[in-house]
C-alpha positions as CSV (number, residue, x, y, z in Angstrom):
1,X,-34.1,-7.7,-4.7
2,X,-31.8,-4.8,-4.0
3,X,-32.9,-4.1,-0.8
4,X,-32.4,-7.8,-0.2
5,X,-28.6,-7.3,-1.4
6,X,-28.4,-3.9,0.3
7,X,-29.2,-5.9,3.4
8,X,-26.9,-8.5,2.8
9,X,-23.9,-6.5,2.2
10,X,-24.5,-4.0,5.6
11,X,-24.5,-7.8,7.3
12,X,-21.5,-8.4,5.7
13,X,-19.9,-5.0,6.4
14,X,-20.7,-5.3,9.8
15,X,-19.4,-8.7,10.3
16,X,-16.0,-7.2,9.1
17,X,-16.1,-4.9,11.7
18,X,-17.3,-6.9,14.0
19,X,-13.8,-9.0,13.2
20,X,-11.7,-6.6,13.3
21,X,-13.3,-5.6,16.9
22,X,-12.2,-8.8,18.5
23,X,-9.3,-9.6,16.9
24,X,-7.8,-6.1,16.8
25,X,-9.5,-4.1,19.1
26,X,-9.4,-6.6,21.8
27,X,-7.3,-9.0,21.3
28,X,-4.4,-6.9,19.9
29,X,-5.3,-3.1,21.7
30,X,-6.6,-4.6,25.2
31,X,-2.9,-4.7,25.9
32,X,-2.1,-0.6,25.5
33,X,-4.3,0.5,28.2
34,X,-3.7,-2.8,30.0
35,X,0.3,-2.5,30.6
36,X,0.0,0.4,33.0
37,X,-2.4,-1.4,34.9
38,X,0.2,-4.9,34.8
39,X,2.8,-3.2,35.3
40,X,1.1,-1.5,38.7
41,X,-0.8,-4.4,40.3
42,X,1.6,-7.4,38.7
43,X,5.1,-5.8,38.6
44,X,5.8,-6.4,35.1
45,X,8.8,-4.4,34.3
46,X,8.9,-1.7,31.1
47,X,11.6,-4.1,29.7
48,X,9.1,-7.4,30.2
49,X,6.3,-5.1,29.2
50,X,8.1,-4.5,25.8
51,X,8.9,-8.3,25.0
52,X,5.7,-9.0,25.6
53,X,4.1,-7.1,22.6
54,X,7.1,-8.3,20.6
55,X,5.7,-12.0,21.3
56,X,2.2,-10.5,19.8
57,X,3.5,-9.4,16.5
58,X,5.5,-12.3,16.2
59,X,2.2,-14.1,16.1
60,X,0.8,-11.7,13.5
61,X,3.8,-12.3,11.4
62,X,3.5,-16.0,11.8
63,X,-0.3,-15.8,11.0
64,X,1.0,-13.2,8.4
65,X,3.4,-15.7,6.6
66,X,0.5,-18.5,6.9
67,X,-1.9,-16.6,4.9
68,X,0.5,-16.1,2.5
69,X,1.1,-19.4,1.8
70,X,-2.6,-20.5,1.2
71,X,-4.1,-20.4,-2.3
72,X,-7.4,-22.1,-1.8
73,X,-9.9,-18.8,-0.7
74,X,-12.2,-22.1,0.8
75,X,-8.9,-22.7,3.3
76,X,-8.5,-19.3,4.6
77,X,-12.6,-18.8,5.4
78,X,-12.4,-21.8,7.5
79,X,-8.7,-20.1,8.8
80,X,-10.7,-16.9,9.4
81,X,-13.0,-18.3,11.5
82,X,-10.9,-20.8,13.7
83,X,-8.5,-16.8,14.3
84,X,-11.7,-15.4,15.5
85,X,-12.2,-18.5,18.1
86,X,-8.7,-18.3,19.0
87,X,-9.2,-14.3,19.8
88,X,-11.9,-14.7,22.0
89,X,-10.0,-17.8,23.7
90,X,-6.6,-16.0,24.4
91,X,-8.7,-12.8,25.5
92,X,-10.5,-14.9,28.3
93,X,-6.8,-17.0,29.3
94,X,-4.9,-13.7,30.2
95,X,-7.2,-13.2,33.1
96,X,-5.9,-17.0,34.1
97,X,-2.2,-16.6,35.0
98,X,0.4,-13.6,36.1
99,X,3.2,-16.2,34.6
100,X,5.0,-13.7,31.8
101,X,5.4,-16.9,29.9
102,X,1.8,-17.8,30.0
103,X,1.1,-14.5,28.7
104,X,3.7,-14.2,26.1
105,X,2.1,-17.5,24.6
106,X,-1.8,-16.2,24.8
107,X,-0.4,-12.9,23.0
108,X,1.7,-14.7,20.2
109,X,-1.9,-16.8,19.6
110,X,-3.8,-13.4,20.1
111,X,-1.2,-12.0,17.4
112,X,-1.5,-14.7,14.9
113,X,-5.6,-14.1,15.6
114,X,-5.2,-10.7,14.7
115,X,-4.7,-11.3,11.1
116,X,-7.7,-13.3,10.8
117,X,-9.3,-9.5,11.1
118,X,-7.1,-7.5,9.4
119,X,-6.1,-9.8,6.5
120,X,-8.4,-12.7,5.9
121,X,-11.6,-10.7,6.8
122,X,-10.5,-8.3,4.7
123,X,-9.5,-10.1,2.0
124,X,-13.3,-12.7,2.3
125,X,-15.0,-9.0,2.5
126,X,-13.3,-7.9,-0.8
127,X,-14.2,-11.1,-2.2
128,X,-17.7,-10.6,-1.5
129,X,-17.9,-6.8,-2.9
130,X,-16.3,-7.9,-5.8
131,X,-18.0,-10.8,-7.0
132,X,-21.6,-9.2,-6.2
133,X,-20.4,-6.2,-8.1
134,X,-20.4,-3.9,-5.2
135,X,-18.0,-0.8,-4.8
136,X,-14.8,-2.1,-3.9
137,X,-13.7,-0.3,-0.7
138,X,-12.5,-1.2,2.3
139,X,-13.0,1.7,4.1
140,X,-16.1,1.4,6.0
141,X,-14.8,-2.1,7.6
142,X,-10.7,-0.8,8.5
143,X,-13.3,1.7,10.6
144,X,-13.3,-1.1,13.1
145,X,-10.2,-1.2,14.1
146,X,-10.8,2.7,15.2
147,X,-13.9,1.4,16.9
148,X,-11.9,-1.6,18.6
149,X,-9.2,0.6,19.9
150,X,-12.7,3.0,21.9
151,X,-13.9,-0.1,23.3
152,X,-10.5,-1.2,24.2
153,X,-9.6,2.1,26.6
154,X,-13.0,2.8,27.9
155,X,-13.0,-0.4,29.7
156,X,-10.2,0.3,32.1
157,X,-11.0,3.8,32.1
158,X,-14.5,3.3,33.6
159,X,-13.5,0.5,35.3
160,X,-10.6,-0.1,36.6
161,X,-10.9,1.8,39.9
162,X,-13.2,-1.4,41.2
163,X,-12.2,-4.2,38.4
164,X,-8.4,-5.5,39.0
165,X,-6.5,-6.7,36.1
166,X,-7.7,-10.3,35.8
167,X,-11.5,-9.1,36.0
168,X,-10.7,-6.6,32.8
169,X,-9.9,-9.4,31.0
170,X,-12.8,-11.0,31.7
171,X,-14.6,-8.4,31.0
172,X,-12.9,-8.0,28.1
173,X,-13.1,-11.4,27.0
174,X,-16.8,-11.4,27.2
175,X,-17.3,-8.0,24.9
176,X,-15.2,-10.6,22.1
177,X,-17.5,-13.6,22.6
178,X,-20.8,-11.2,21.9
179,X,-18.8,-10.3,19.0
180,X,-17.6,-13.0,17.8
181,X,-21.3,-14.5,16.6
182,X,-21.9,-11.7,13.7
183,X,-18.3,-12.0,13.1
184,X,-18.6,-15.9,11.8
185,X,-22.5,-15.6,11.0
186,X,-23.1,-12.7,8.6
187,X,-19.6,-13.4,6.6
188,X,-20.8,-15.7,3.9
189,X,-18.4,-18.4,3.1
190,X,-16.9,-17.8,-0.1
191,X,-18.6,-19.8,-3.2
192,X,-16.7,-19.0,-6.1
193,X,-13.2,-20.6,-6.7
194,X,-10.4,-18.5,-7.7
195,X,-10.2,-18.7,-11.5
196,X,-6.5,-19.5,-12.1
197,X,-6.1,-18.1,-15.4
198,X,-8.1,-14.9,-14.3
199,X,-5.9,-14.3,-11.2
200,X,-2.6,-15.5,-13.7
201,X,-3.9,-12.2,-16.2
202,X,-3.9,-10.5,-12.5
203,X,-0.6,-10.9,-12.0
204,X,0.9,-9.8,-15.2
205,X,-0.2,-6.4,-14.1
206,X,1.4,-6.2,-11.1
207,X,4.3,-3.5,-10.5
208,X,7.7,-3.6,-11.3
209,X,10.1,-5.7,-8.8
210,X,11.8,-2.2,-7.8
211,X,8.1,-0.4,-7.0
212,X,7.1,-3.0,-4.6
213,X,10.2,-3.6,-2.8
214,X,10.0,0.4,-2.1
215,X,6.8,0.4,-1.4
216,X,7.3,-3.1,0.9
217,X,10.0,-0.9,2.7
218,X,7.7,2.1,3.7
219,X,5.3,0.1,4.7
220,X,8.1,-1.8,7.0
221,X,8.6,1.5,8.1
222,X,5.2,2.6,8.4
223,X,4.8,-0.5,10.7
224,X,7.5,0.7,13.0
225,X,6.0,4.4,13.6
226,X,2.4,2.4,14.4
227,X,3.7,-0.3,16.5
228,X,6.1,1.9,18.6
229,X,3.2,4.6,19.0
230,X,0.4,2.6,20.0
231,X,1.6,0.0,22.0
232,X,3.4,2.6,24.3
233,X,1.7,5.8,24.2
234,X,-0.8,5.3,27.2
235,X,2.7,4.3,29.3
236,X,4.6,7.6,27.8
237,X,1.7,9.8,27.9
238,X,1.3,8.5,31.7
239,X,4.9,9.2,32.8
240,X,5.1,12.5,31.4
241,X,1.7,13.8,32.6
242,X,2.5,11.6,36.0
243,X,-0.1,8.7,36.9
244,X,-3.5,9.5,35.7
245,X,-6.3,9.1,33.6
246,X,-4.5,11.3,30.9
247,X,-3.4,8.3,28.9
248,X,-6.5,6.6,28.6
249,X,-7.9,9.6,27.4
250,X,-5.5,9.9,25.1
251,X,-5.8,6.9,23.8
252,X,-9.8,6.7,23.5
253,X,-9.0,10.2,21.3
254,X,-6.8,8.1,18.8
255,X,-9.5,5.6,18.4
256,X,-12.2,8.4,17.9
257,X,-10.2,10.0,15.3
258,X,-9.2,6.2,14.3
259,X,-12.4,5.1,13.6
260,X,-13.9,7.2,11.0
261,X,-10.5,7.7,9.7
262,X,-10.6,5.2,6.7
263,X,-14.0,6.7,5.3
264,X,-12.6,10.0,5.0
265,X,-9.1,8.6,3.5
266,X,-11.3,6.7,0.9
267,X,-12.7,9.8,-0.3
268,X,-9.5,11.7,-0.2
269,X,-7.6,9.3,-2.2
270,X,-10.3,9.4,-4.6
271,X,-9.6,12.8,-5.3
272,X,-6.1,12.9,-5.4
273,X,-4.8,9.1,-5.9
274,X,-4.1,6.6,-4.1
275,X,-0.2,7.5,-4.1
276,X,-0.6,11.0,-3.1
277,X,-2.9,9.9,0.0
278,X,0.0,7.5,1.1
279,X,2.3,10.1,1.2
280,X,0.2,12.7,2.9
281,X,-1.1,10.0,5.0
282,X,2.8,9.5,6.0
283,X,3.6,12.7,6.4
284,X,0.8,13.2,9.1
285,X,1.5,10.4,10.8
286,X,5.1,10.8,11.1
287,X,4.2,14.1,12.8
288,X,1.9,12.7,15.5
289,X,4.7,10.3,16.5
290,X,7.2,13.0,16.4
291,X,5.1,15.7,18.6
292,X,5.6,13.8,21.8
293,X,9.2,13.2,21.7
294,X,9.0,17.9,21.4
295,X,6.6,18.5,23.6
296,X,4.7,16.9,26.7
297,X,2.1,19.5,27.3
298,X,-1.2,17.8,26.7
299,X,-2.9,20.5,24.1
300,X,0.1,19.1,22.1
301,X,-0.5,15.4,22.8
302,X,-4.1,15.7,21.7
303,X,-3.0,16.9,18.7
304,X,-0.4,14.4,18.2
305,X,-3.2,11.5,19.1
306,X,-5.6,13.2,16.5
307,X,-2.9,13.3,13.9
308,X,-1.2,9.7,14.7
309,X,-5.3,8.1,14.9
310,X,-6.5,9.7,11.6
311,X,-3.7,8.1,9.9
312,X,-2.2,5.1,10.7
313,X,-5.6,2.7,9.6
314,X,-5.4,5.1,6.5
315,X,-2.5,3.7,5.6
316,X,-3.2,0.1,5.8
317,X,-6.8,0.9,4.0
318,X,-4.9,2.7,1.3
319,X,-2.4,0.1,1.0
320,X,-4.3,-2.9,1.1
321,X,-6.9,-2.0,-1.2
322,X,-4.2,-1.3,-3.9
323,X,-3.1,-5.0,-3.0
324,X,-6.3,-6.6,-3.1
325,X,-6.5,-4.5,-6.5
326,X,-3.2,-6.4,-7.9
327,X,-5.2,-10.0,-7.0
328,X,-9.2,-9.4,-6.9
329,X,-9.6,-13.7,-7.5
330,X,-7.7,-13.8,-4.2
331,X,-7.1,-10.6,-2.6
332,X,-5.9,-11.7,0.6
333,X,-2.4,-13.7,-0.8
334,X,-1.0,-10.3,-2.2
335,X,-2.6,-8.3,1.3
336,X,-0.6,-10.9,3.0
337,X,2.6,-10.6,1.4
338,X,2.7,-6.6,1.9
339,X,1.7,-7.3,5.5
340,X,4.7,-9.5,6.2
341,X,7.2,-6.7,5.7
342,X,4.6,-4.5,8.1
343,X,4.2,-7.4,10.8
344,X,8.2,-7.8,10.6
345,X,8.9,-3.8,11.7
346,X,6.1,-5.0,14.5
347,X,8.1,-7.9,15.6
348,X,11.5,-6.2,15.9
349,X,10.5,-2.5,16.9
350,X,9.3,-3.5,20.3
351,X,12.2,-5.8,20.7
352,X,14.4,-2.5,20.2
353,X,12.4,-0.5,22.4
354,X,12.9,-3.4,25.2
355,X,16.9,-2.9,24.6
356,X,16.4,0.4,25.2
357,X,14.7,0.4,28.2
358,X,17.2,-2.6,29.6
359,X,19.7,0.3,28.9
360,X,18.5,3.3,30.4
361,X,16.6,4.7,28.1
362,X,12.4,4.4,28.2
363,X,9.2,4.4,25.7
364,X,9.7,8.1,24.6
365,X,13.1,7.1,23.4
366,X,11.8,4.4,21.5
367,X,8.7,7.1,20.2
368,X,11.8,9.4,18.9
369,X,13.5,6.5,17.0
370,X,10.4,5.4,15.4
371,X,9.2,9.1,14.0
372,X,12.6,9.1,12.5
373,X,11.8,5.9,10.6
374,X,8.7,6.9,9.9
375,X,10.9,9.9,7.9
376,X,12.5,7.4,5.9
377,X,9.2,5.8,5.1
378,X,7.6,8.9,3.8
379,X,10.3,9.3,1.3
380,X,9.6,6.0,0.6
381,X,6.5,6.7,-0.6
382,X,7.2,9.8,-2.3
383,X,10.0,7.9,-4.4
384,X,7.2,5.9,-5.6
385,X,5.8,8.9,-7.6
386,X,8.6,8.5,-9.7
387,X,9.3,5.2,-10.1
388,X,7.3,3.9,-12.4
389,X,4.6,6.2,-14.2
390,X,3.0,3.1,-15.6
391,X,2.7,1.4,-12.1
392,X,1.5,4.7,-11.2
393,X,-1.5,4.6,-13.5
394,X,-2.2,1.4,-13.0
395,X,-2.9,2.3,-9.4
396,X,-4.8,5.4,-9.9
397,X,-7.4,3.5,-12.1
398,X,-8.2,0.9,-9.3
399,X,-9.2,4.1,-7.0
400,X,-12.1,4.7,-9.7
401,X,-13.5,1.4,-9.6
């Protein structure tokens, strides 16, 4: 009988990797290691290139505000699954048009997709642990976001000296439809339904107003020092090391250090609470933005990619298991309503970076403004040591459970 659950709950595990794979991985990260190669066979311009993943996040905070908005846990499994249809679709469509517009659309639907991975995946996965009494982190399944982002720059990297952009994106296209099966097969669709009075006693322990408001804004800014870094680093790596593989390289690094990342965090903020990991967490990460905008030398951008890859999933996993801590009868509404301040820095940092670069200015530019966000942020978080000592607790007993 355990072995039967044990089974069931590595299936389960793996289809929320297998999620976040397609939906993140592909259908979000495809697009890093892909501009260099648009904007060299297609024309697309750094300024287009930019608006572009700003049309992308606004889909993930359109799907962002969506889940938010939906109670019933029966609702967003079927939501889940039609986001992991819609991945695989948009994927295969990009290889169907050079129109900017067209794309634009396929990458605000590949956007909204994306939080069927990082939000209702996570939130059904949760659900699952919980319920069948299982440890609940999320740890082992944010490790496929790490995983996505490998797949997503070895493809052009082996290929794209004999595959031209549209043929990537088949390519890439077919990797999500193999995934796409354990992604909708092994998640079982949840068969409990919320209990409202359980989920009401939920709620009366949530923080104070002014704790989550702070901690809302470092993750805003948290959002803005990811978005930024890994949208544009294969492009800024690229024009500071000249046209090469470097940026690929660089960017399969920050998935390798991405993807066991989360684990590792788990364990850390075990030891030392889930506050102090956030800050530390912050602190590392607002160094591996900051290191390129110093130095271009590429001993220093590996470390920066090692630093900027071990941390930025570590965040999210930190932050979204305290949330799905605040609502275990329905996790993914209070993942959701953290995310929307996170997907909002997504929509308007690119959007900034694209003024920049319509002014003169490029990507690294844009990489110096976010690691001084990412400053503010940290403090953020380290203000939330002393906010409130009984929010504080509170949080630090959900890392023992």
């Amino acid at each position: 009988m355990n072995m039967s659950i044990d089974i069931k709950k590595a299936k389960v595990l793996f289809a929320g990797i297998a999620s976040l794979i397609l939906s993140v991985g592909i259908a979000r990260f495809s697009y890093t290691p892909m501009l260099t190669i648009l904007q060299s066979q297609t024309g697309l311009s750094q300024s287009a290139g930019a608006w572009l993943a700003s049309t992308n996040y606004i889909g993930y905070f359109v799907g962002a505000l969506l889940v938010a908005t939906i109670h019933d846990i029966q609702l967003k499994d079927k939501c889940y699954r039609i986001s992991m249809i819609l991945a695989v679709l948009s994927t295969f469509m990009m290889a169907s048009s050079q129109n900017v517009w067209v794309w634009a659309t396929l990458m605000f639907f590949a956007g909204a997709s994306s939080t069927g991975g990082v939000l209702m995946s996570s939130g059904l996965v949760l659900n699952w642990l919980l319920t069948n009494k299982k440890s609940a982190k999320l740890g082992l399944h944010f490790s496929g976001v790490g995983l996505g982002i490998i797949i997503a720059a070895l493809l052009p990297e082996i290929a794209r000296s004999y595959l031209t952009w549209s043929q990537l994106y088949i390519v890439y296209g077919g990797l999500s439809l193999a995934l796409l099966y354990p992604a909708l097969a092994w998640l079982p669709k949840p068969i409990h339904a919320p209990n409202k009075a359980k989920e009401k006693n939920n709620m009366a322990n949530l923080p104070s107003a002014r704790f989550l408001t702070t901690l809302k804004l470092g993750y805003f800014c948290a959002g803005v020092g990811y978005v930024v870094n890994a949208t544009f680093i294969v492009a800024i790596v690229n024009q500071a090391l000249g046209q090469g593989t470097q940026g690929y390289l660089i960017f399969i690094l920050l998935g390798i250090a991405a993807a066991p990342s989360p684990i590792m965090w788990d364990k850390i903020s075990h030891h030392i609470g889930n506050l102090n990991a956030l800050v530390l967490a912050c602190l590392l990460q607002t160094a591996g933005i900051l290191i390129p905008a110093a130095s271009s030398s590429l001993p220093w951008l590996l470390v920066s990619a090692i630093l900027f890859g071990n941390t930025f999933i570590a965040i999210v996993n930190i932050v979204m298991t305290m949330s799905g801590h605040y609502s275990p009868s329905n996790p993914a509404k209070m993942m959701a309503k953290m995310t929307i301040s996170y997907s909002i820095a997504q929509v308007v940092a690119p959007m900034v970076v694209a003024m920049m670069t319509a002014h003169s200015l490029d990507y690294l530019d844009g990489l110096l403004l976010a690691g001084v966000v990412m400053i503010g942020g940290t403090l953020c978080m380290l203000r939330l040591k002393f906010l409130d000592r009984s929010t504080s607790s509170i949080i630090e007993l959900a890392r023992c459970k």
